[in-house]
BAMAR-446761 format. One record per residue (C-alpha): residue number from 1; chain; x, z, y. Coordinates in nm, 3 decimals, always signed. Layout:
BEGIN
[NUM,"A",[X,Z,Y]],
...
This chain:
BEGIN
[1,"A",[-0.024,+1.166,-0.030]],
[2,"A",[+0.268,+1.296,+0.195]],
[3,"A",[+0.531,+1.367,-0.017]],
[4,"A",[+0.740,+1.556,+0.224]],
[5,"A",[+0.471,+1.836,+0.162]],
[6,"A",[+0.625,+1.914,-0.181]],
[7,"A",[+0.981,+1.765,-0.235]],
[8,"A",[+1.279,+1.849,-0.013]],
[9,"A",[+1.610,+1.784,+0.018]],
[10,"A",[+1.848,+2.015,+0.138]],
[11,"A",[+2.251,+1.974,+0.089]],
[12,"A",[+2.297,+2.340,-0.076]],
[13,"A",[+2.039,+2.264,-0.327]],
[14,"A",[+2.164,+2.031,-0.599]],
[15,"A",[+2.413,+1.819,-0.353]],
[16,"A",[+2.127,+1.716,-0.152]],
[17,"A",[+1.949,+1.571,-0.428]],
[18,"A",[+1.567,+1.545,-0.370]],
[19,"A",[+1.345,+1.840,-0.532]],
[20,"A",[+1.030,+1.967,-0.579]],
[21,"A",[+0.958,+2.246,-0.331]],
[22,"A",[+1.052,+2.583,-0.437]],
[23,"A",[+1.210,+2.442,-0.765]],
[24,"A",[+1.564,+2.307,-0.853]],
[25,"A",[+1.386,+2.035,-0.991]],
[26,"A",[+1.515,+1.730,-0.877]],
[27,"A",[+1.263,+1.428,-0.838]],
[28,"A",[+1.505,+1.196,-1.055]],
[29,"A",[+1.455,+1.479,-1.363]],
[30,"A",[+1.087,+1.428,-1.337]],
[31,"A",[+1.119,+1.061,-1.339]],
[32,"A",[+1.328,+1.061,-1.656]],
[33,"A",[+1.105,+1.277,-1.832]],
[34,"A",[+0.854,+1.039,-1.770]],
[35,"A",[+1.021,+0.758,-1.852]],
[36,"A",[+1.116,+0.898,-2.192]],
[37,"A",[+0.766,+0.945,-2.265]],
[38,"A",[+0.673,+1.281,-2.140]],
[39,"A",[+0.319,+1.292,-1.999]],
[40,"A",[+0.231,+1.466,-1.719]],
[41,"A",[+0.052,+1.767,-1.897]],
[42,"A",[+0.363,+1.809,-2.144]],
[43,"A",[+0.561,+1.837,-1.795]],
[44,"A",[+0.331,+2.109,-1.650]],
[45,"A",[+0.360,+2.286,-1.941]],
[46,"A",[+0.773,+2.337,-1.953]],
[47,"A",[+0.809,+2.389,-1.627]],
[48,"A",[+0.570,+2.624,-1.464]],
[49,"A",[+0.641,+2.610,-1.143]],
[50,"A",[+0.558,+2.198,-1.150]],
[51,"A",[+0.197,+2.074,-1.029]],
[52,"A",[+0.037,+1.706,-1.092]],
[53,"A",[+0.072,+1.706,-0.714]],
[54,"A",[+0.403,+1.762,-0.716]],
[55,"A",[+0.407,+1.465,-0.978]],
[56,"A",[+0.222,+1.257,-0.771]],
[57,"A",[+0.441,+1.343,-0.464]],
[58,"A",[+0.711,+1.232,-0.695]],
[59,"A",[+0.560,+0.912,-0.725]],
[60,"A",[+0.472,+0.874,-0.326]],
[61,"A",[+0.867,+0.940,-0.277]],
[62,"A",[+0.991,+0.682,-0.505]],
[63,"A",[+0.706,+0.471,-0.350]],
[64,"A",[+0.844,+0.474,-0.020]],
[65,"A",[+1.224,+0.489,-0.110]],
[66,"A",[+1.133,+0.147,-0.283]],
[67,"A",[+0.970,+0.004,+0.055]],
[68,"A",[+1.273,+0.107,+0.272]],
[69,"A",[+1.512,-0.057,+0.025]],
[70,"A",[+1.728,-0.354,+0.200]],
[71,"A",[+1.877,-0.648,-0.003]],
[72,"A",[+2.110,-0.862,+0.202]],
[73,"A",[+2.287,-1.202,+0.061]],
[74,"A",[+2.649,-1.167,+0.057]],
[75,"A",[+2.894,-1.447,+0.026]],
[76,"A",[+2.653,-1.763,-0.030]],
């Protein structure tokens, strides 16, 4: 999936904070919901505008933020 199709990030919406498209939504929201248990039906149903693609994409982003990340050794 190509999450750039449905989550944006755009510095007048939310500080720049990644959302889902068309939404104030930000990605990190969705993720906490989920991590405190929400499914992804419960989800759907408070907040209308949100799609188990847009979950997914969710997922995809975090996926490839992950990949990208960097750790260097300092000071050993």
């Amino acid at each position: 999936m190509d999450w750039k199709e449905r989550i944006t990030v755009d510095p007048k919406v939310l500080v720049g904070k990644p959302v889902i498209k068309g939404t104030r939504l930000a990605v990190e929201f969705i993720a906490e919901l989920l991590a405190e248990g929400w499914s992804n039906q419960q989800i759907i149903d408070n907040y209308p505008g949100i799609t188990a693609d847009d979950i997914r994409a969710r997922l995809a982003y975090a996926s490839e933020s992950l990949q990208a990340e960097k750790v260097y050794r300092v000071g050993v």
